[in-house]
N, C-alpha and C positions, 0 to 999 in steps of 0.2 A: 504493500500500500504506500509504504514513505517512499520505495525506488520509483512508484511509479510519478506519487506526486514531484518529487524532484525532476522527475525527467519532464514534465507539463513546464515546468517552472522554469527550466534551465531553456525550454525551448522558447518557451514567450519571452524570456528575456533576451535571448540571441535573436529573436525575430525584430523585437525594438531595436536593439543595438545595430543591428542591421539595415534595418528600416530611417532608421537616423543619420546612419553614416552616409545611406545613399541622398537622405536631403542633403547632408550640407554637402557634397560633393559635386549634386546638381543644381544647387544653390550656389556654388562657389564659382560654379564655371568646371571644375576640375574632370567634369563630364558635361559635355557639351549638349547642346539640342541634338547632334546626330546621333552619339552614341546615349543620348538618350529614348531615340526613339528604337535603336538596336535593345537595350534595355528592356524598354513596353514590350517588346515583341520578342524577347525571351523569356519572359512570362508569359505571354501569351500561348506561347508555345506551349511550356511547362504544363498550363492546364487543359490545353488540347490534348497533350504526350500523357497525361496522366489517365485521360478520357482511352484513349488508346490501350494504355498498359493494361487495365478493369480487364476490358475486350480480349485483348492477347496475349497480354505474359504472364497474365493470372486464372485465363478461360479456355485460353488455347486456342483461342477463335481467329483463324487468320482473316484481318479485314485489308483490304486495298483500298476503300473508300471514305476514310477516315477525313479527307478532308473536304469533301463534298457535306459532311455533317458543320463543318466550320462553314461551311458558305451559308447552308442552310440557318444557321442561326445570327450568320452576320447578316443577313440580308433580311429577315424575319427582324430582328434587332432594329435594322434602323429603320427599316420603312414604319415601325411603330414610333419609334422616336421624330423621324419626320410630319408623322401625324397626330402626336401628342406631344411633340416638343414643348407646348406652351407650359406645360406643368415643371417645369424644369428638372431638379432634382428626379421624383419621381418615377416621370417618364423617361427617364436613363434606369433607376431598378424595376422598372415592368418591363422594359425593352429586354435587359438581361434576360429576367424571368420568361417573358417568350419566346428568348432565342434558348432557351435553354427547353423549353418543352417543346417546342414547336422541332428542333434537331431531336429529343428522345422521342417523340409522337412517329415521326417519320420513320426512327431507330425501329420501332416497338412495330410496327407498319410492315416495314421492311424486314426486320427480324423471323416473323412469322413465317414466311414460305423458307427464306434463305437459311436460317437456323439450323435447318433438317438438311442443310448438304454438310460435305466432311470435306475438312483439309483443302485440295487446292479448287476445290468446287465453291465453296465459300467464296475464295479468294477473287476468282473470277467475278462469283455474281456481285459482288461490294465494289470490285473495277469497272463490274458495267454499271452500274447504278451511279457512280462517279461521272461517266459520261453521260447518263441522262439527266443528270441534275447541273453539269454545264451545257448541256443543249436547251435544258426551260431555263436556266438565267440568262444566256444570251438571248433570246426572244421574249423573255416576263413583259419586256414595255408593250408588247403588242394587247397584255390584261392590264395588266399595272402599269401606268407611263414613268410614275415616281422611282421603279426599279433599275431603269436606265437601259437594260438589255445588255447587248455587246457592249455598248458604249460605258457602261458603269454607271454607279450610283454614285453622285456627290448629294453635300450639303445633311448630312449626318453630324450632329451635335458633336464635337470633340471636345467631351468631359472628362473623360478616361485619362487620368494622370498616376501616379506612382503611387496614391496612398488605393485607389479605386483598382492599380491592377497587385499592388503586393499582396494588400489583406485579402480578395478575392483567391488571388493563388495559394495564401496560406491558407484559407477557409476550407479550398479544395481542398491541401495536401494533408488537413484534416481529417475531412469527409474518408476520403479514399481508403485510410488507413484504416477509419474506423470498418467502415465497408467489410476491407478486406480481413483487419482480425476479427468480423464477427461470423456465426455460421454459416450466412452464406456466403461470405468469402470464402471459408473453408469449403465448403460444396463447389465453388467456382474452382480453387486449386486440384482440386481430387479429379474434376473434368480435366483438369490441363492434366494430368500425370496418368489418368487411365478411364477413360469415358464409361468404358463397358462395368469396369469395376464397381466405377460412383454409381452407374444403375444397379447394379447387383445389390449392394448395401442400402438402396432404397431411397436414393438421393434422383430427386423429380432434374431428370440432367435438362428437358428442353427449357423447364419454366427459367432453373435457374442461368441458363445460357441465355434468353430472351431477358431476365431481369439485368445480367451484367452487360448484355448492348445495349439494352437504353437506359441502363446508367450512362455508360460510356460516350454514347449519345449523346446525352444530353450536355455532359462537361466538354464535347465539341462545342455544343451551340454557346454556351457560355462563354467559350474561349471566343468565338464567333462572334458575340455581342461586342465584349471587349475589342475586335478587331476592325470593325465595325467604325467605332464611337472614339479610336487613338487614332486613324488615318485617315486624311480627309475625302480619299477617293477611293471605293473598291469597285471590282468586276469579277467577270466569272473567270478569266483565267489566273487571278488568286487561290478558288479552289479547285484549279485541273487538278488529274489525276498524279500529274510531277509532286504537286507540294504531299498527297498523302504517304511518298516515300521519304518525308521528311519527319516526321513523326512514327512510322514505321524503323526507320535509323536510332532513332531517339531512345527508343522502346525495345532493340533489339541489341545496340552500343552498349545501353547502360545494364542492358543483364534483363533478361525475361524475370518479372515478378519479382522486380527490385523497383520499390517507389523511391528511394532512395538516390540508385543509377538513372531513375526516368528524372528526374527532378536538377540530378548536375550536369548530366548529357542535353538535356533540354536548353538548359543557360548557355553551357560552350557551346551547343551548335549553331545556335544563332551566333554566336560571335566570329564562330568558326568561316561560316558562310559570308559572314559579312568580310572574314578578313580576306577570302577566295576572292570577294568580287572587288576588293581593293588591287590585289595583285596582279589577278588577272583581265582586270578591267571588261570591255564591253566582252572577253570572249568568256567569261564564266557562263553566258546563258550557253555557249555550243558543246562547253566541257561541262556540265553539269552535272548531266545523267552519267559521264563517264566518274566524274567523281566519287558518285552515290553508287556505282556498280564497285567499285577499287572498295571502297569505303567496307560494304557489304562481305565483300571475298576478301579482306584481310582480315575480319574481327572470325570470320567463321572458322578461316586458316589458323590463324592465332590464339583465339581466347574465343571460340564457341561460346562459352555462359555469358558473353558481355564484358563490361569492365567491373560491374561490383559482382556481377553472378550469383544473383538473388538474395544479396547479402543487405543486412539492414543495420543502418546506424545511429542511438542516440530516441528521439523521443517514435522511431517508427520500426523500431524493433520491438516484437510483439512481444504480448505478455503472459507468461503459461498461466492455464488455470483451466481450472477442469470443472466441466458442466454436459450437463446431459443432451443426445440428439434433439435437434429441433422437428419436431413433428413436422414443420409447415414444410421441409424441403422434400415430406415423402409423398408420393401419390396417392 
């Protein structure tokens, strides 16, 4: 009970201490607007990549369309904010709050049929549905004009600043943990390690594989909102099917079923990429995908499990204790 309260304790205070050091340094100039907006948008990440991890390095569930869910909630997000803008505050936490149901609504939607394939059939049906969701954002303005279509959406409220995206991504890396050590986390792990097994022992596999994508889901659309409401312009080839191997990287770098690895892989890779398109200027978009293949086939050559390798450290390393099966994950 005291180790665990210490480790609450020890985390809230390193997340202030944190959290303070990043204002005075964007305060100070010492991180500029650009590498401040690299910053927003490695959080951003983080809560997307966390949304991901739910899904596949703790369900086993291979998704390729992981950012088509971030689209879905950034564009759900703003077009609410551009129509309730007048409420100020507010209408930024409903915007969230609808990009974040409106991405698991879809999840939960789409979960249903695709659920019941295995392995690379999954993978497939999550990459075509990636394509169908940049085929109706490029054309939405022909229903909605305010969506912009190809052309993109401007004029989305940019509220979204360092206190609106840190605590939202600690909130998440809360949420996740808690998720993950309680029993349907565990029913979620037991799918990633032996499907057939966790039915044998009476673990309901498709509910709880349906309940961890539209969790996952839904912390796209959230991450969606946030991305939304920090850039003053999106479009649908924000979420092509390229940017879902970017969270896919994130989640599979930092160690399957490590929130841990998903959360510092998150941070450097946005930096990482930014520091690509520094060096290698206008030709990062042609080297890109060759990157993310390189990237991909040395961590598998090298360090298969990732870089933490499911390893947890500090307030999200879980806590034994022993309690009885939960009924509700049985048929």
């Amino acid at each position: 009970m005291f180790q665990k309260t210490n480790k609450m304790l020890l985390m809230v205070i390193g997340a202030v201490v944190l959290y303070v050091l990043l204002k005075i340094m964007i305060t100070t100039g010492v991180i500029n607007p650009y590498w401040q907006r690299v910053l927003f948008y490695s959080l951003i990440v983080t809560i997307g990549a966390l949304g991901l991890g739910i899904i596949y390095g703790f369900t086993g569930q291979f998704s390729l369309g992981h950012a088509a869910f971030v689209g879905l909630g950034a564009y759900s997000a703003g077009y609410f904010s551009k129509t309730f803008g007048q409420y100020g505050g507010l209408s930024f936490i409903g915007a969230l709050l609808v990009g974040m149901v409106f991405a698991g609504l879809m999840g939960f939607l789409i979960g249903v049929p695709v659920l019941r394939l295995k392995s690379d059939y999954l993978g497939i049906a999550t990459l075509g549905f990636g394509f169908i969701v940049k085929v109706a954002l490029d054309n939405a303005d022909k229903i909605i004009p305010e969506l912009g279509g190809a052309r993109g959406m401007v004029g989305t409220p940019q509220v979204a600043n360092l206190e609106w995206l840190f605590f939202t991504a600690l909130i998440v890396i809360v949420l996740t943990r808690n998720f993950i050590f309680s029993t349907y986390g565990r029913a979620c792990t037991s799918i990633r390690e032996d499907e057939t097994a966790a039915d044998m022992i009476g673990v309901n596999t498709f509910k709880t594989k349906l309940m961890a994508f539209t969790f996952g889901c839904a912390l796209a659309g959230l991450g969606g909102g946030l991305y939304a409401h920090t850039y003053p312009f999106i479009c649908p080839g924000d979420f092509y099917f390229l940017q879902s191997f970017d969270y896919l990287i994130v989640v599979v770098l930092g160690g399957l079923g490590s929130m841990t690895g998903t959360v510092v892989t998150a941070i450097g890779w946005a930096f990482l990429l930014e520091g690509l398109r520094f060096v290698l200027g206008p030709q990062f978009v042609d080297f890109r995908g060759v990157i993310y293949a390189l990237i991909l086939i040395i961590t598998i050559l090298v360090r298969r499990q990732g870089i933490f390798g499911g390893k947890e450290f500090g307030f999200l390393v879980p806590q034994v204790r022993r309690e009885k099966p939960d009924a509700a994950l049985r048929g």
